[in-house]
C-alpha positions as CSV (number, residue, x, y, z in Angstrom):
1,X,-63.8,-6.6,-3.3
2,X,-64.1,-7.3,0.5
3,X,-60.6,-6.5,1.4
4,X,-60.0,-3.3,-0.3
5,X,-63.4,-1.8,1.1
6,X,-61.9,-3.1,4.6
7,X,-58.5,-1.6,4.2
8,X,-60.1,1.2,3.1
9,X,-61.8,1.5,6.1
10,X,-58.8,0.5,8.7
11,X,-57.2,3.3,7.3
12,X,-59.5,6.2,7.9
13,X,-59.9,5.2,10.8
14,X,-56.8,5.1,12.2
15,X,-56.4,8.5,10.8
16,X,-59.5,9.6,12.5
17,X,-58.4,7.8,15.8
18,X,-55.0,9.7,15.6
19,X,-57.0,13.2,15.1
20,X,-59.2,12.9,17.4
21,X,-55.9,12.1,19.7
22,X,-54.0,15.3,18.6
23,X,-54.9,18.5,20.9
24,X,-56.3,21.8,19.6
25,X,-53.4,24.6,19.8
26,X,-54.3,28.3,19.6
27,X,-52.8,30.1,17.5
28,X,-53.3,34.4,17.3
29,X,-51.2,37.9,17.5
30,X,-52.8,41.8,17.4
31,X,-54.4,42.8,14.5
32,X,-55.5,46.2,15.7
33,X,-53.3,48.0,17.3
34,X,-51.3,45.9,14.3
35,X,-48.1,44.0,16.1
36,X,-44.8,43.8,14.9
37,X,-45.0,40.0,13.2
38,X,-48.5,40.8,12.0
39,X,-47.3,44.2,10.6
40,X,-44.2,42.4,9.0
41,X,-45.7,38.9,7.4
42,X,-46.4,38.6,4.0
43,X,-50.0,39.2,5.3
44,X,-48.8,42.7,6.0
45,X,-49.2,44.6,3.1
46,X,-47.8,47.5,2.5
47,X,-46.5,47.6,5.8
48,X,-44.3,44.3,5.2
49,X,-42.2,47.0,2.6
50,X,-41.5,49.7,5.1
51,X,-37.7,49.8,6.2
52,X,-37.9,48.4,9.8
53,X,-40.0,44.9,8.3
54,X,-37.3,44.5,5.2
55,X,-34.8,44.9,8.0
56,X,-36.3,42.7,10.3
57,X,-37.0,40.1,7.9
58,X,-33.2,40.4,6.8
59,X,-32.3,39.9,10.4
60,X,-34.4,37.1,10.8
61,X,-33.2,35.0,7.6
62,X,-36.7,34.4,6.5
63,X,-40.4,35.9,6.6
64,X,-42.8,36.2,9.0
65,X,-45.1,33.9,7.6
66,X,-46.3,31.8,10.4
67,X,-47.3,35.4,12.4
68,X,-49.5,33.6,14.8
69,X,-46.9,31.3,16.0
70,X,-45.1,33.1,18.6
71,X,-45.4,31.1,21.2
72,X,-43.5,29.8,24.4
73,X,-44.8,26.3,26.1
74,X,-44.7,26.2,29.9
75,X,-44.1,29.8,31.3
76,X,-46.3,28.8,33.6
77,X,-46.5,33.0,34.6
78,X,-42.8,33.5,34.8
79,X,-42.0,35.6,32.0
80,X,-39.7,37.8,33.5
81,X,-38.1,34.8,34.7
82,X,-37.9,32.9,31.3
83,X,-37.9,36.2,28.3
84,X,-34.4,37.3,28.6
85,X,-34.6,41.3,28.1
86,X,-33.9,42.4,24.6
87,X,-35.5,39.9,23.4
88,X,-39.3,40.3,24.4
89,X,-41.0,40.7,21.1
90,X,-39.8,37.4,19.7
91,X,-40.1,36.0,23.0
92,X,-36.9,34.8,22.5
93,X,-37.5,32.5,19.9
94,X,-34.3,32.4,17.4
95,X,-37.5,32.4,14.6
96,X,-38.8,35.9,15.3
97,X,-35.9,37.2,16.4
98,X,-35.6,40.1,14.0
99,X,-38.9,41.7,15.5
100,X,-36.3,42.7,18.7
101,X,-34.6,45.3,16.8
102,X,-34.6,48.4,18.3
103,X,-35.6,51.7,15.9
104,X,-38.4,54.0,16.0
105,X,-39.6,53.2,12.5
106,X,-41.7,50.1,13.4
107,X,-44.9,50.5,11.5
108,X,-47.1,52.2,14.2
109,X,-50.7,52.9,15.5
110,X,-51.9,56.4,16.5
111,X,-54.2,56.4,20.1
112,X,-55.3,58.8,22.1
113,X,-54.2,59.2,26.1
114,X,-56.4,58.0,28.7
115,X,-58.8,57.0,25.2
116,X,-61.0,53.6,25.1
117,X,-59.6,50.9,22.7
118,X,-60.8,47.7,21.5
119,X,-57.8,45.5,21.1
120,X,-58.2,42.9,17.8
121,X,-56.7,39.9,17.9
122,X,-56.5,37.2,15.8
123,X,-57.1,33.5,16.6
124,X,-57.9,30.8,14.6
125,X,-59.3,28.7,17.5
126,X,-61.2,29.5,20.4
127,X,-59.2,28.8,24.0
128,X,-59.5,29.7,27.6
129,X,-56.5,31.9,28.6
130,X,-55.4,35.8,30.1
131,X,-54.7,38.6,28.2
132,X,-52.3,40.7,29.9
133,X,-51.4,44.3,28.2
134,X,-48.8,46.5,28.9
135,X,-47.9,49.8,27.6
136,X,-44.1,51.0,28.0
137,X,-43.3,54.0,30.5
138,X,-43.2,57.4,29.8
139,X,-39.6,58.5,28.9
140,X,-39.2,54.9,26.9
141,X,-36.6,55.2,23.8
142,X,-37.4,52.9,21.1
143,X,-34.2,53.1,19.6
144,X,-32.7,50.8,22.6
145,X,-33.7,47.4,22.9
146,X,-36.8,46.7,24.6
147,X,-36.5,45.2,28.6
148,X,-38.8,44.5,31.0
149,X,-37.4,47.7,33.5
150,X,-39.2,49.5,30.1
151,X,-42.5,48.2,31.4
152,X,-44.8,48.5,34.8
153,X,-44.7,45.7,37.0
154,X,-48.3,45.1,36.6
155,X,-50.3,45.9,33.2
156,X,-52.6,48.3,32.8
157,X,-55.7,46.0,31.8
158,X,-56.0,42.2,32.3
159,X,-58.8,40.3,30.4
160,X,-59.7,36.7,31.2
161,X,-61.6,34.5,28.3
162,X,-63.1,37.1,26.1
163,X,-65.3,35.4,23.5
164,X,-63.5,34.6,20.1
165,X,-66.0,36.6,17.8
166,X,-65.3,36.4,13.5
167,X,-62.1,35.5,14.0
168,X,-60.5,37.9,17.0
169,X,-61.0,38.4,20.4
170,X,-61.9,42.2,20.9
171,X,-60.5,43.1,24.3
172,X,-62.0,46.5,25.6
173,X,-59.3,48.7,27.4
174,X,-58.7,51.8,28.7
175,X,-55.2,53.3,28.0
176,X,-53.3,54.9,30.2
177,X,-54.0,59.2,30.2
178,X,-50.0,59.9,30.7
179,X,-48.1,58.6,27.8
180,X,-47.1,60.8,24.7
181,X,-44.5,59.8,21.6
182,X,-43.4,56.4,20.4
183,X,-44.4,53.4,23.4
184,X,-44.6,49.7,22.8
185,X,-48.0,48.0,23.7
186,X,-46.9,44.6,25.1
187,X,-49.8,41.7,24.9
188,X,-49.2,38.3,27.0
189,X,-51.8,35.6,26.4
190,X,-51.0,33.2,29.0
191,X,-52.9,30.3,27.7
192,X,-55.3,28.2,30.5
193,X,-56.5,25.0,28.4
194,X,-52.8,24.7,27.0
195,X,-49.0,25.0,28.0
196,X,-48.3,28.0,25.7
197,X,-47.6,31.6,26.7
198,X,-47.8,34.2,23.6
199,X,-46.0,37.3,23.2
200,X,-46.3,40.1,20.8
201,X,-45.6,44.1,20.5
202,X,-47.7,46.7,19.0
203,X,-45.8,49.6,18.4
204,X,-48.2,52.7,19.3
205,X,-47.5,56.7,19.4
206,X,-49.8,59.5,21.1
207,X,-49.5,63.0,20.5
208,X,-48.0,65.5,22.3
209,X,-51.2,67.3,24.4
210,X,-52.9,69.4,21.9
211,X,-52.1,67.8,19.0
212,X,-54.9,66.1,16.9
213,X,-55.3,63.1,14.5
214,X,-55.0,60.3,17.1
215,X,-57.8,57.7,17.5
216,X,-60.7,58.7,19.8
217,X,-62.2,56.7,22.7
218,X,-64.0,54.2,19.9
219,X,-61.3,53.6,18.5
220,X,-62.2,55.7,15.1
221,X,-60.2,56.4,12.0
222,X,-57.5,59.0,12.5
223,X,-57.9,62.4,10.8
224,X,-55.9,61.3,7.7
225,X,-58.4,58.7,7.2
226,X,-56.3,55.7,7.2
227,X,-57.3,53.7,10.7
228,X,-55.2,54.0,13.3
229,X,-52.0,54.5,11.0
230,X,-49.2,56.9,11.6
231,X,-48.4,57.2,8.0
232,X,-49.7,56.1,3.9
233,X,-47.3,53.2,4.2
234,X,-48.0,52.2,7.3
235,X,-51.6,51.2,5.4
236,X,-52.6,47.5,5.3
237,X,-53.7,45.5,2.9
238,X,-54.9,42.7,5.0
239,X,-58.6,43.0,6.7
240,X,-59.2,42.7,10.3
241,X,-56.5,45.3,11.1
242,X,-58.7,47.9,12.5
243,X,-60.4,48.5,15.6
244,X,-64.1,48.3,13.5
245,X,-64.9,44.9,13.8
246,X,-63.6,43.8,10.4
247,X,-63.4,39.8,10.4
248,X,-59.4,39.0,10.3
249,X,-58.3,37.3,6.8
250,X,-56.0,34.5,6.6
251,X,-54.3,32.3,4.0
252,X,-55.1,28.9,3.1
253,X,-53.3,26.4,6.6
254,X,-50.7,24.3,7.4
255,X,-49.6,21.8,9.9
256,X,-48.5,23.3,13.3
257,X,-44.9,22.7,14.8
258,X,-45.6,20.6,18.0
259,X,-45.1,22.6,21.3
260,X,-41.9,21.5,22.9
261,X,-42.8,20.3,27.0
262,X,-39.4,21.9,28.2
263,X,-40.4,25.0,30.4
264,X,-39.7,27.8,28.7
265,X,-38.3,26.0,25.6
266,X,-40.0,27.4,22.1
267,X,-43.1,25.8,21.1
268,X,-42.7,27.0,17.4
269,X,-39.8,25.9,14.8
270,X,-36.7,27.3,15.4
271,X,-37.5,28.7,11.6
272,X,-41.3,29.9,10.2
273,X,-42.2,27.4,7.9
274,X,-42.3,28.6,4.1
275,X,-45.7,28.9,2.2
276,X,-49.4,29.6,3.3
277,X,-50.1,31.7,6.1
278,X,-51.4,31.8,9.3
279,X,-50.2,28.2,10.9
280,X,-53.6,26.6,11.6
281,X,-53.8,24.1,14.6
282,X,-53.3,20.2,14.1
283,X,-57.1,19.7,14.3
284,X,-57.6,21.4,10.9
285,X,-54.3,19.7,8.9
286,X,-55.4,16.7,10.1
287,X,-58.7,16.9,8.8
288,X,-57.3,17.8,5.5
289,X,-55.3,14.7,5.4
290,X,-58.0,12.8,6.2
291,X,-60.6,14.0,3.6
292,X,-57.3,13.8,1.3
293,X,-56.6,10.1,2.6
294,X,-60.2,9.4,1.9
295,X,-60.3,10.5,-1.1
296,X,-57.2,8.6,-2.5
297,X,-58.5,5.6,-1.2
298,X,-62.2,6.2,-2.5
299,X,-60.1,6.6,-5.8
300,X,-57.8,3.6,-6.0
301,X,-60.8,1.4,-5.3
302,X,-62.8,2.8,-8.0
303,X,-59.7,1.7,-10.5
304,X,-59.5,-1.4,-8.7
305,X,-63.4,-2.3,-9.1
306,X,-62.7,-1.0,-12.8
């Protein structure tokens, strides 16, 4: 009975030796205002049926499924550099690449100009690293692809390691008082404790001046009741999406994709990884296949001994 307790043994351990080896990854994308991959994933409710996510999903040959994936390893700050234009909202990864389409029927978010907002966004693990968001200029068309010349040269509010609170950092940010119609809301988390870079657009519309239902400086409910939505099927089905502190909900893990060490090379699969939900990092999968390891052996032994 000694050398099946002492394999048994070896065994965990070496699987606990080769966790404790594997680093932590973030992983995370806006909630509230919703982004495009959230909006579009199977977590997206009703959303994930409007026109613009059935045609993005066609375009991109599978679903949004790993949503908090979109990342890039080694930007290293040069985004302009490294994110060819046209292709910002996938970041130019081949596995989001339908999120670059250009039309102005992207499930949106109504805000007000010059309003307060508290930016949701989702993260499964806690990590040191800059938010950077942009909001497009004035005169932008949503109906042409989206390029950096659509954006400021410096964002509009810049957040470094806000604390990672029920599930999403809450980033508080003053918007810019001179937009009005459709605009893109660009996020960059530029990761500090890893190599990845994370890119992700929230499409957004203000009102013309004068006109009313858009969210208010505490980032309220619209008038019609739905939060932040421009229209009833824009509504979501997933919680965490508004701006009210809701706790983000997410689907049972799997295994990351390793982050690729080529400077700006993707860090996710070249294709989002069927099943489950929102990729959790290596630390959590490899728990599981430890306790699952355990558990096999803990089972075999008790047929041996039997």
């Amino acid at each position: 009975m000694t050398a099946p307790r002492t394999t048994a043994a070896t065994v965990v351990a070496v699987a606990v030796t080769l966790l404790s080896a594997t680093p932590a990854l973030a992983h995370g994308a806006p909630t509230d205002p919703v982004s495009r991959v959230v909006a579009c994933s199977p977590e997206g409710g009703d959303r994930a049926g409007s026109a613009a996510c059935r045609a993005a999903v066609a375009a991109n040959g599978a679903p949004f499924t790993a949503w908090d994936n979109l990342r890039v390893a080694d930007v290293n700050g040069r985004d302009r550099q490294l994110i060819p234009d046209g292709r910002l909202c996938s970041g130019g990864l081949p596995a989001y690449r339908g999120l670059d389409l250009a039309r102005p029927d992207w499930p949106s978010t109504r805000l007000g100009p010059g309003a307060s907002l508290t930016m949701a966004y989702s993260s499964t693990i806690p990590h040191a690293g800059t938010f950077k968001l942009f909001l497009t200029k004035q005169g932008y068309d949503a109906a042409k692809p989206l390029t950096w010349a659509d954006l400021p040269a410096e964002p509009f509010a810049q957040v470094t390691d806000p604390p990672l609170v029920k599930g999403a950092y809450r980033i508080g940010v003053k918007l810019p008082a001179d937009r009005s119609g459709h605009h893109v809301l660009y996020t960059i988390w530029q990761n500090s404790s890893t190599t990845d870079t994370y890119y992700s657009c929230s499409d957004v519309v203000f009102p013309a001046s004068g006109a009313s239902g858009a969210r208010g400086g505490s980032g309220a409910p619209g008038a019609s009741g739905t939060p932040g939505t421009t229209d009833a099927s824009a509504s979501s089905g997933r919680s965490g999406t508004t701006g009210t502190g809701a706790t983000p909900a997410g689907p049972a893990a799997s295994p990351d994709a390793p982050a690729s060490t080529v400077p700006g090379t993707p860090a996710a699969a070249t294709t989002p990884r069927s099943g489950g939900g929102p990729s959790m990092p290596l630390l959590a999968g490899g728990a599981a296949a430890v306790a699952l390891l355990a558990g096999g052996t803990a089972l075999a032994l008790r047929r041996r001994r039997g």
